[in-house]
N, C-alpha and C positions, 0 to 999 in steps of 0.2 A: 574785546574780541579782536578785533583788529578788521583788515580791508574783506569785503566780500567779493568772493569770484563768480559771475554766473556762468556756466555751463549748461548746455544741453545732453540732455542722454536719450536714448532712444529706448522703449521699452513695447512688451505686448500688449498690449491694450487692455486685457484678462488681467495682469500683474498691476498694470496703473490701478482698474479701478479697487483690486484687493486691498491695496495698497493705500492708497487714498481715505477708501471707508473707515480701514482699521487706522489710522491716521486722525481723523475729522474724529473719532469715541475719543481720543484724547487732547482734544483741541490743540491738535500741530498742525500744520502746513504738509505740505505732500515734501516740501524740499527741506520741512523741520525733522520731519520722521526721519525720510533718508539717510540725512545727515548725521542723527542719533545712533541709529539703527548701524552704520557702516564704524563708527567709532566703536560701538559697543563689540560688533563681529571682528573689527582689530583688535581691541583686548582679550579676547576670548582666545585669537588663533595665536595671541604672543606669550598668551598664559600657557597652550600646551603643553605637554612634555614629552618625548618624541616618540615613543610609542602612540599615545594619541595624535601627532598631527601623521604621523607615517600612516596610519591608521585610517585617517580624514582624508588624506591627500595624495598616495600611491598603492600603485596596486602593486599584488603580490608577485613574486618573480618568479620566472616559469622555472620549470625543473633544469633549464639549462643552466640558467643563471645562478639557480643556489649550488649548484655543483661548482660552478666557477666562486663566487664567495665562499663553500666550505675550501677550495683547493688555498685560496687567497690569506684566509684564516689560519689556515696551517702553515705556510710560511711566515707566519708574522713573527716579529721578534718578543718572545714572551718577557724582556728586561725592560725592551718600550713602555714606558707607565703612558708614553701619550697626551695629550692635555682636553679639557674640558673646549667644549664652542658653544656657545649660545645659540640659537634661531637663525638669529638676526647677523651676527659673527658670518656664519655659515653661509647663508642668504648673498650677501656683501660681497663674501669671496668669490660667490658664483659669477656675478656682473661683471 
């Protein structure tokens, strides 16, 4: 595995002890769970496909906004093929 980091997180108290019990049914550690748990919810959100994570992760765009995307769509160039981006591609370009 390699070096371990420790951190502190700060949580509600209600969440710890949720957390903890259902933790201790599978003989882990409170910062084994975690640790599991936050690995497994990156695979999941890297598995999406963008309908689902648009879906998870933003809200819908008011009537203004889709009038401006329909006007935006119609000027597009229809010979554009465009190229594919991945998540994480996408993600990346943001920062």
């Amino acid at each position: 595995m390699g070096l371990s980091i420790k951190k502190n997180i700060t949580i509600p108290e209600e969440d710890f002890k949720i957390i903890e019990k259902f933790s201790k049914k599978f003989g882990k550690s409170f910062s084994e769970f975690l640790r599991f748990a936050a690995k497994e919810y990156i695979k999941i959100q890297e598995n999406l496909d963008l309908k689902e994570f648009l879906l998870e992760h933003c809200e819908y765009a008011s009537k203004e906004e889709e009038k401006e995307i329909l006007k935006t769509i119609k000027e597009l160039d229809s010979k554009d093929k465009g190229k594919a981006v991945r998540l994480d591609e996408f993600l990346s370009e943001k920062s």
